[in-house]
Wavefront OBJ file of the C-alpha trace (Angstrom):
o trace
v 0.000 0.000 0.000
v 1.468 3.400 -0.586
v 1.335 6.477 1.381
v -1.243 8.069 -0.816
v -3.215 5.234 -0.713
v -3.283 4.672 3.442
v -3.879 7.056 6.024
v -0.404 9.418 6.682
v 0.917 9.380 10.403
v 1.366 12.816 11.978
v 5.827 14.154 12.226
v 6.011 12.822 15.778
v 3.916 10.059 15.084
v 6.549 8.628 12.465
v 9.620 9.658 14.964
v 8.256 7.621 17.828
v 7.326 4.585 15.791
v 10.539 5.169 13.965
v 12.816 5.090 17.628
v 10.519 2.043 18.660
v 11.983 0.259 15.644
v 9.332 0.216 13.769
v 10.526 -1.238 10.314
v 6.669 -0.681 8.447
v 6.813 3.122 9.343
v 10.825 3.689 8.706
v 9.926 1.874 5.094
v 7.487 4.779 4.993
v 9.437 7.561 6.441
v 12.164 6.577 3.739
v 9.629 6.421 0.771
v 8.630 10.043 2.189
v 12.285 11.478 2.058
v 12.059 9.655 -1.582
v 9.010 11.373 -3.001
v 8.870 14.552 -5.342
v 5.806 15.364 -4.104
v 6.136 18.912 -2.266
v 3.816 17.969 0.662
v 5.596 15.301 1.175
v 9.119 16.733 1.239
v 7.993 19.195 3.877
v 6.713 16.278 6.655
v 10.264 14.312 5.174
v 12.432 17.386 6.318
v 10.238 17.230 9.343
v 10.748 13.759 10.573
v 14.424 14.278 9.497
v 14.760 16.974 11.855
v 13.240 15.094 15.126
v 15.557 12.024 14.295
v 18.879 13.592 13.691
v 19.261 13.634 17.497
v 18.979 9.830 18.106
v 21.221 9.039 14.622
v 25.174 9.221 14.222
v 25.995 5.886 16.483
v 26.618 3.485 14.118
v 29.449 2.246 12.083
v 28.460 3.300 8.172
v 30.267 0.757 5.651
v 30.135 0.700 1.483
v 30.106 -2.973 -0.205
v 31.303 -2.263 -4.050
v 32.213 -4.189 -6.849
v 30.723 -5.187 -9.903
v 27.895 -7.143 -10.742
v 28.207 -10.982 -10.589
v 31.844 -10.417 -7.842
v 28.516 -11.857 -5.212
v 28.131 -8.713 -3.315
v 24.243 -9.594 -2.226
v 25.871 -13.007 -1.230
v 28.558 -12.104 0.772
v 26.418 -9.255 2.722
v 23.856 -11.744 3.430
v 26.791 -14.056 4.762
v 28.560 -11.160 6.345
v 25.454 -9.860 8.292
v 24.794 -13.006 10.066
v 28.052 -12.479 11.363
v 27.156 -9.131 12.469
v 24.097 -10.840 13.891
v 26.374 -13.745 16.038
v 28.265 -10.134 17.361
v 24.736 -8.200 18.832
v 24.491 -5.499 15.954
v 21.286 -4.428 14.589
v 21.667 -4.428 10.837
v 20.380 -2.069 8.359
v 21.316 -3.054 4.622
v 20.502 -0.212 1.672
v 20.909 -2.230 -0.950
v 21.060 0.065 -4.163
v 20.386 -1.599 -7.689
v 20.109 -0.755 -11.245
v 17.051 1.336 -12.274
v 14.909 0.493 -14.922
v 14.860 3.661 -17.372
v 11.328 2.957 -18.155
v 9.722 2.529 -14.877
v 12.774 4.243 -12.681
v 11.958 1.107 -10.417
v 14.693 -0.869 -8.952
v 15.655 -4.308 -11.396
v 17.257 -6.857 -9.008
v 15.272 -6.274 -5.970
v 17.733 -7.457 -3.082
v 15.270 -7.905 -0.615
v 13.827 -11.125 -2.343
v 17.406 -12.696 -2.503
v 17.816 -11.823 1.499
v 14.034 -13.281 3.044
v 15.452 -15.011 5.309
v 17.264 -11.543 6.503
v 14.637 -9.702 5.929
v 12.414 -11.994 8.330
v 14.924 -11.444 11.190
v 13.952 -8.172 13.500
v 17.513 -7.184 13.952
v 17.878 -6.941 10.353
v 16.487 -3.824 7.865
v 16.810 -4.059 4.147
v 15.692 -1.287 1.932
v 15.920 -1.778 -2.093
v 16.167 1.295 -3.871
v 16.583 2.592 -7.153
v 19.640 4.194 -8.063
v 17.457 5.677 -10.835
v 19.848 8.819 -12.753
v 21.790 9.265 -9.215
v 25.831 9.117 -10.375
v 27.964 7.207 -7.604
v 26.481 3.806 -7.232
v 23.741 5.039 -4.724
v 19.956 6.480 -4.231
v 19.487 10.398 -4.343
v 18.393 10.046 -0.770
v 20.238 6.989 0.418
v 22.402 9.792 3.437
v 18.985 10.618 4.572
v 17.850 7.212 4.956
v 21.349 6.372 7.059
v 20.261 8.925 9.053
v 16.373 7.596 9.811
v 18.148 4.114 10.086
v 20.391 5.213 12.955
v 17.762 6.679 14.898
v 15.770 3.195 14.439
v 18.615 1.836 16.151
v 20.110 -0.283 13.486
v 24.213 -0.134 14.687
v 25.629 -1.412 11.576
v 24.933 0.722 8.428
v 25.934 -1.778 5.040
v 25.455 -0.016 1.835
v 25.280 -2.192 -1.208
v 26.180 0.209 -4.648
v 25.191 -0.263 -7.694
v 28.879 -0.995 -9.155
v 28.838 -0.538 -12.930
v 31.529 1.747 -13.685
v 30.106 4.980 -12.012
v 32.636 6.822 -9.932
v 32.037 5.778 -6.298
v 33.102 8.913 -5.178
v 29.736 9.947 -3.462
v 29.102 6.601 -1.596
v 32.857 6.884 -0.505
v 31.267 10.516 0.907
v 28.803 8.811 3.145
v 30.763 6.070 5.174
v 33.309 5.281 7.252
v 34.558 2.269 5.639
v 34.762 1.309 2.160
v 34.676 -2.329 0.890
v 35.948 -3.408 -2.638
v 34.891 -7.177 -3.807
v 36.765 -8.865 -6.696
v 36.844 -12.189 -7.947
v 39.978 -14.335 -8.275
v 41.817 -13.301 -12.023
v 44.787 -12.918 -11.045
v 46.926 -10.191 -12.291
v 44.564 -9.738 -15.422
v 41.900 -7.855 -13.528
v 43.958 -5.258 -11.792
v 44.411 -3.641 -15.399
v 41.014 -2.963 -15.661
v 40.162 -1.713 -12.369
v 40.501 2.390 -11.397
v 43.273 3.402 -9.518
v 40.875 5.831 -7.856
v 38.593 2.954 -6.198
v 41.278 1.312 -5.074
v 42.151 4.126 -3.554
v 39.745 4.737 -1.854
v 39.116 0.855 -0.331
v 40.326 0.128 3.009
v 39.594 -3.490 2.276
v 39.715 -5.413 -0.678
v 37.722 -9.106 -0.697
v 38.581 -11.709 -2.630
v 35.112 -13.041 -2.845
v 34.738 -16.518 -4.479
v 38.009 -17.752 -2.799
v 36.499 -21.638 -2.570
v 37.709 -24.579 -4.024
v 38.676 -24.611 -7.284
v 39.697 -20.978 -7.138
v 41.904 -21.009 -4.168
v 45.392 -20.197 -5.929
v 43.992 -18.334 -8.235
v 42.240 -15.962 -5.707
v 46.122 -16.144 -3.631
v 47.435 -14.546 -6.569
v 45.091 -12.336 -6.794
v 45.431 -11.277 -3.255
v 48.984 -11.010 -3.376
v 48.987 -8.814 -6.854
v 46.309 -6.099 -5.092
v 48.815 -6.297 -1.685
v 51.621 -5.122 -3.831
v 49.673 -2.817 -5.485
v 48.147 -0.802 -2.450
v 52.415 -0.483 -1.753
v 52.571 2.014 -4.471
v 49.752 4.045 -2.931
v 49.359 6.909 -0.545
v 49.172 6.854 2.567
v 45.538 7.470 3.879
v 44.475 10.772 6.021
v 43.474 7.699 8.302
v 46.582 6.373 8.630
v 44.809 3.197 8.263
v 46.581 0.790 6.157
v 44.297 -1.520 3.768
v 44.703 -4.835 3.727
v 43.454 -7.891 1.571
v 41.612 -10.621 2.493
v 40.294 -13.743 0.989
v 36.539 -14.880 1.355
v 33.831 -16.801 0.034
v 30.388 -16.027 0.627
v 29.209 -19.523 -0.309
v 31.233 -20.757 2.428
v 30.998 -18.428 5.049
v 34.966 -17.913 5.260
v 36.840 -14.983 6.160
v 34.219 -13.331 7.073
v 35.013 -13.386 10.888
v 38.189 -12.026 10.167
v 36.145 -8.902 7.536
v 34.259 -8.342 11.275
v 37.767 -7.839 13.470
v 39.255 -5.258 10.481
v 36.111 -3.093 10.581
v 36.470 -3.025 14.491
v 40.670 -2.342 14.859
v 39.522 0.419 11.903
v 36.803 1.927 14.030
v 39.171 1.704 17.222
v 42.143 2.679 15.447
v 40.214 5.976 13.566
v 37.619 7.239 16.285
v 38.882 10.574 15.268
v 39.046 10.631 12.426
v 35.780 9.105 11.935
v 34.311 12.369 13.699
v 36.007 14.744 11.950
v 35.714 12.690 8.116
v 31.760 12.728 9.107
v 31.601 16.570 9.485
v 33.400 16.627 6.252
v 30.601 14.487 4.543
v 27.838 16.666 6.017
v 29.857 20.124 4.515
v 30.232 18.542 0.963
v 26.751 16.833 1.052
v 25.298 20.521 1.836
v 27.105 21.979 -0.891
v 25.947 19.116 -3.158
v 22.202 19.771 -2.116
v 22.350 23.433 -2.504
v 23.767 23.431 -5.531
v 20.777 20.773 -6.749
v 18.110 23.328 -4.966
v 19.714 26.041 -7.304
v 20.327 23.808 -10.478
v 15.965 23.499 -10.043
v 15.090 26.746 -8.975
v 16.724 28.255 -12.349
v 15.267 25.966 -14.762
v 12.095 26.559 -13.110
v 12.513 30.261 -13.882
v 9.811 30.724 -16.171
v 11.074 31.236 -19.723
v 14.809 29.595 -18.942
v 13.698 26.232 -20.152
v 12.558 28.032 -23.345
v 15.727 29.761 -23.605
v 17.897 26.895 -23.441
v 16.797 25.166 -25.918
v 16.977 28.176 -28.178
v 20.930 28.287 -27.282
v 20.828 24.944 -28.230
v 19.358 25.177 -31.577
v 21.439 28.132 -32.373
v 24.389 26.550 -31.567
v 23.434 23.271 -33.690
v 22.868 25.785 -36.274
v 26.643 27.370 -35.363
v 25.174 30.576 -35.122
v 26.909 31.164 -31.113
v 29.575 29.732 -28.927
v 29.432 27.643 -25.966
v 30.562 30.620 -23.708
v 28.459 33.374 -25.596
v 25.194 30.807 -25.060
v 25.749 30.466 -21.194
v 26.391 34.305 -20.845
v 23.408 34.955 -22.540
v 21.619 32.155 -20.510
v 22.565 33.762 -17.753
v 21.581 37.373 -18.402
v 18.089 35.978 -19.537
v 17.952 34.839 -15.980
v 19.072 37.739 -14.480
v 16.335 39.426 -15.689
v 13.455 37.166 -14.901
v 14.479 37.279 -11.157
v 14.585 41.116 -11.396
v 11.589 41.999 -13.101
v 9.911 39.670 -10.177
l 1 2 3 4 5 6 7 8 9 10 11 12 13 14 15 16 17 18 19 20 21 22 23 24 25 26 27 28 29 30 31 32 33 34 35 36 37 38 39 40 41 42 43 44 45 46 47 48 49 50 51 52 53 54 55 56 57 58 59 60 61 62 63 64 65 66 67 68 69 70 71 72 73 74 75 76 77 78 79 80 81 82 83 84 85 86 87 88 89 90 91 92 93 94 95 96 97 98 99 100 101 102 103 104 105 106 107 108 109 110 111 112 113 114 115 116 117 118 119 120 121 122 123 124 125 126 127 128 129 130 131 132 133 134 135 136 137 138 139 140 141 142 143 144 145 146 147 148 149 150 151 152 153 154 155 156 157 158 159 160 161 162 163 164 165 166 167 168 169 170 171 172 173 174 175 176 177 178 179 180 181 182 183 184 185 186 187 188 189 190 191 192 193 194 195 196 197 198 199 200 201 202 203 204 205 206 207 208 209 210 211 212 213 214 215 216 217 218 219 220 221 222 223 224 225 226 227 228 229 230 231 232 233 234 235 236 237 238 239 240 241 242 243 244 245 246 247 248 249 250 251 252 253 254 255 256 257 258 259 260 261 262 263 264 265 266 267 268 269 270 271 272 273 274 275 276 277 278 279 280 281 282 283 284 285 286 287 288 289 290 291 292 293 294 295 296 297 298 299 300 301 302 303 304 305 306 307 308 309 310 311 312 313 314 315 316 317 318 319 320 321 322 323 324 325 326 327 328 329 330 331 332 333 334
């Protein structure tokens, strides 16, 4: 049932059933902060308000790598670890949109029931829909209405097909990059910049027959992070070999995220105040990018630039001057 369909729950309604735990009215509160609809966004920013207070205690971590590495797998393997340990588990799993209905493809949630049965455990599929960076346009605000649920352990699940990862690495604390056993081959085709930005690379798949092949691998991405810089962390990366399909290393993926969080307290603080700054200046800069092609007569305008510079009658630089004195004058004549 959606929330036009069903009666709508007053703010503080939604913020107590939210810090009860209540995963039918956080599904809600998310698909609130998720709407376009104005009346909507106003009650979103209004739960989001109450809630901030109760969110910020739990440990935020990004699983990337591209499809078929068995990221679903391994997080479904990985969080009854979490489980065994006394965390509350929130998963946003993030897949592929479908361009025609924007709706999510995969649908994680019907590869995790078992999970998703388990009251400790949240899972929230979400279109990535035209969002760059592997994740949801709203998937910070959902951390946040997760937190204050009481859900300890934050996973995010990206998208990973080749979009920068950049903004999910903007979001967590720890970043998570699965690859499959290939040897040196693969480390040709993957970005320097996300391996960067890992502090842990899996070897997922590591089973029988694969074994040596994923030890070469792991020894090929160890030497590699050697020719890397240091991290503002001072946390040094490591490699480890897993399989999701047999439940190993997985343990040992649980004691790295802890000697991280130990190890970076700090810097966990100050990295998250960071995040908030840049994810402000990313929002205002959206607000703006709306408000002036909802300037009445801008939308027209553009396209007229376009056309005349199809029809190489103006410049790139000429256009967007123009654009922007067009603009000008609409908000002055207001």
């Amino acid at each position: 049932m959606g929330i036009e369909n069903s009666k709508q729950p007053n703010t503080q309604a939604y913020v107590d059933a939210i810090r009860s735990g209540d995963r039918v009215l956080l599904s809600r509160a998310i698909t609130l902060v998720e709407s376009q609809l104005e009346k909507h966004q106003k009650q979103a920013e209004e739960i989001l308000e109450k809630c901030m207070p109760f969110s910020g205690n739990s440990f935020r971590m990004a699983i990337t790598g591209t499809p078929g590495v068995g990221k679903s797998s391994l997080i479904e393997s990985f969080t009854k670890v979490l489980l065994s340990e006394g965390h509350k588990v929130a998963i946003l799993a993030i897949d592929p949109s479908s361009q025609k209905t924007k709706g999510s493809i995969l649908g994680d949630k019907t590869r995790m029931q078992e999970l998703s049965m388990n009251e400790n455990v949240y899972i929230r599929p979400s279109p990535a829909g035209n969002t760059l960076g592997g994740v949801a346009a709203k998937t910070r605000e959902a951390i946040f209405l997760c937190e204050a649920a009481g859900f300890d352990f934050i996973i995010i699940e990206t998208v990973g097909v080749g979009q920068s990862e950049i903004t999910v690495h903007g979001m967590v604390d720890f970043f998570t990059l699965v690859l499959q056993p290939n040897a040196g081959d693969e480390l040709q085709g993957i970005k320097r910049g996300i391996v960067e930005m890992a502090d842990l690379i899996l070897i997922n798949k590591s089973e029988e027959p694969h074994r040596e092949l994923a030890r070469k691998s792991a020894l090929y991405y160890k030497n590699a992070l050697h020719y890397l810089p240091a991290k503002e962390s001072n946390w040094q990366p490591d490699v480890l070999l897993c399989s999701a399909l047999q439940s190993t290393g997985l343990q040992e993926m649980y004691q790295l995220t802890q000697k991280f969080k130990e190890q970076s307290l700090d810097f966990i603080q100050i990295n998250r105040f960071r995040q908030s700054s840049l994810w402000y200046q990313n929002q205002l800069q959206l607000a703006l990018e709306r408000w002036f092609i909802q300037t009445d007569g801008v939308e027209q305008f553009i396209q007229k630039q376009e056309q005349l510079l199809l029809e190489g009658k103006s410049t790139s630089a000429k256009s967007c001057r123009d654009t922007l004195e067009f603009f000008k004058s609409q908000i002055q004549n207001k």
